[in-house]
C-alpha positions in Angstrom: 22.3 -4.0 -30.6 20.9 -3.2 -26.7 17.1 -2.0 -27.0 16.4 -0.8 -24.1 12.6 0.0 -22.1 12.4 2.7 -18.9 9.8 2.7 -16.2 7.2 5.3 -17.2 7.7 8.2 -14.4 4.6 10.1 -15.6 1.6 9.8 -13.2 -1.3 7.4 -14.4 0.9 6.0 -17.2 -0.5 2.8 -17.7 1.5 1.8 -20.8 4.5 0.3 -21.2 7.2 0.7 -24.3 7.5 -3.1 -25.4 5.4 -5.9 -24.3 6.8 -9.2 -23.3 5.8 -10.4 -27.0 7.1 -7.7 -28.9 10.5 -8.5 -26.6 10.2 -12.0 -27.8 9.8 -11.3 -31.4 12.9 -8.5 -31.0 14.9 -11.4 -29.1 14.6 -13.6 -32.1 15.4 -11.1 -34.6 19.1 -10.9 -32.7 18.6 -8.0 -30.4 19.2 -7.9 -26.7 16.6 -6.1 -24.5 17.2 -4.8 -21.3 14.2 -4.3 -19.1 14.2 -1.4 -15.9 12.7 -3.4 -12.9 8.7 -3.1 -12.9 8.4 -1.3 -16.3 5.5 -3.3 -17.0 3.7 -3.6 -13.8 1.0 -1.1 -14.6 0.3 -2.9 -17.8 0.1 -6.5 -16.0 3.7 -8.0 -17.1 5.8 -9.1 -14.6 9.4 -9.0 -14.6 9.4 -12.6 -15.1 7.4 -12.0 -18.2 9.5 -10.3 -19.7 12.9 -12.7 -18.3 10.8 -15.6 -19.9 10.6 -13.4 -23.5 14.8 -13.3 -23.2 15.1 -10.1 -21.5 17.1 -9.0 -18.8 15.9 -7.1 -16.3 17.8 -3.7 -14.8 17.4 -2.1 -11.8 17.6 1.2 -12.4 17.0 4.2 -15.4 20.9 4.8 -15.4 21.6 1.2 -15.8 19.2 0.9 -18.9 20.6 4.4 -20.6 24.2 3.6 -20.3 23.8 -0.3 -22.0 21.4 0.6 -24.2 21.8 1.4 -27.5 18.4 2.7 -28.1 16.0 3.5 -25.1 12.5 3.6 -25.8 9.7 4.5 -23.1 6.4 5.7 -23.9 6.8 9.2 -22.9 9.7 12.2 -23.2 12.5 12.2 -21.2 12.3 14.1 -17.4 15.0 15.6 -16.4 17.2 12.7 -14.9 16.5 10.5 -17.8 17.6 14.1 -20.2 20.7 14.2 -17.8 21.4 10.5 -18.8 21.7 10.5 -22.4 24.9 10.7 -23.9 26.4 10.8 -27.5 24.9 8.4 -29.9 22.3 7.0 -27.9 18.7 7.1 -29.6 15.8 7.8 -27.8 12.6 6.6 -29.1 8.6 7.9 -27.5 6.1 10.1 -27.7 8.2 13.8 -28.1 5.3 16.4 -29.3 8.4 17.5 -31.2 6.6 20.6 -32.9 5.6 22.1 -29.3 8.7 20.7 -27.5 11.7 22.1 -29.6 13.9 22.9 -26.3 13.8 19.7 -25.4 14.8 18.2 -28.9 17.5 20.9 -28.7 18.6 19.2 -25.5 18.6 15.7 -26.9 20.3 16.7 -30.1 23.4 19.0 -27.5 24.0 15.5 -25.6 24.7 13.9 -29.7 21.6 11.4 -29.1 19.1 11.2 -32.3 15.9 11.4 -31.3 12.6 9.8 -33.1 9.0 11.1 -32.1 6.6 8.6 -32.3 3.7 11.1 -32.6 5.2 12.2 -35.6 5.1 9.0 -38.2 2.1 9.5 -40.7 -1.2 8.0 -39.8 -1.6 6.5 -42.8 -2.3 2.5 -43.5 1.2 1.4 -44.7 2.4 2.6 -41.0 -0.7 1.9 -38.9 1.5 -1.0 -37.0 4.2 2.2 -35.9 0.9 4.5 -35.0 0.8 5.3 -31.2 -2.3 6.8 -31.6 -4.3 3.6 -32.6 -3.9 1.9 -29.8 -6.0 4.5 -27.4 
């Protein structure tokens, strides 16, 4: 299976989907990841960071989308990364599902699943999936 990790597009996003070690780890476990060119700049991880995890890296959002099994980024899709999803891709961030239900609509009318990261319990058996701890 393809994971793979956009380029946050949101200004002052400082954080980036998977981290050179977490790529590593996922590498291991039998998954390819595909990387978008500077995805982890703002978070100090170079492109060669992640190349040396087992990574490849992809020039561009479209390129990552169509491979990619699942896409993961930190936050929702904006429009060009919507317009990129197509049937049975997953798309896995931060959704604010409950306030955002047209866009869930719009994930779920292109036949991609979509998980919201905001929305697993913040309880101790999932404190390693909770977004919010690491503010």
């Amino acid at each position: 299976m393809i994971l793979g990790v956009l380029k946050e597009t949101k200004a002052h996003e400082n954080r980036v989907a998977l981290t050179p070690t977490a790529v590593k780890t996922l590498c291991g476990k039998g998954y390819s990841c595909i990387i978008q060119n500077g995805a982890g700049e703002a978070s100090s991880f170079s492109d060669t960071d992640y190349t040396d995890a087992g990574a490849r890296m992809v020039s561009s959002a479209d390129g990552v989308v169509k491979e990619a099994a699942v896409i993961l980024k930190i936050n929702p899709p904006d429009s060009t990364e919507l317009g990129l999803l197509s049937n049975g891709k997953t798309w896995i961030s931060l959704l604010q599902h409950r306030i955002n239900g047209e866009l869930i609509s719009q994930i779920a009318a292109k036949g991609a699943t979509a998980i919201s990261m905001d929305a697993i319990p913040r309880i101790s058996r999932a404190q390693s999936m909770d977004v919010f701890s690491s503010q």
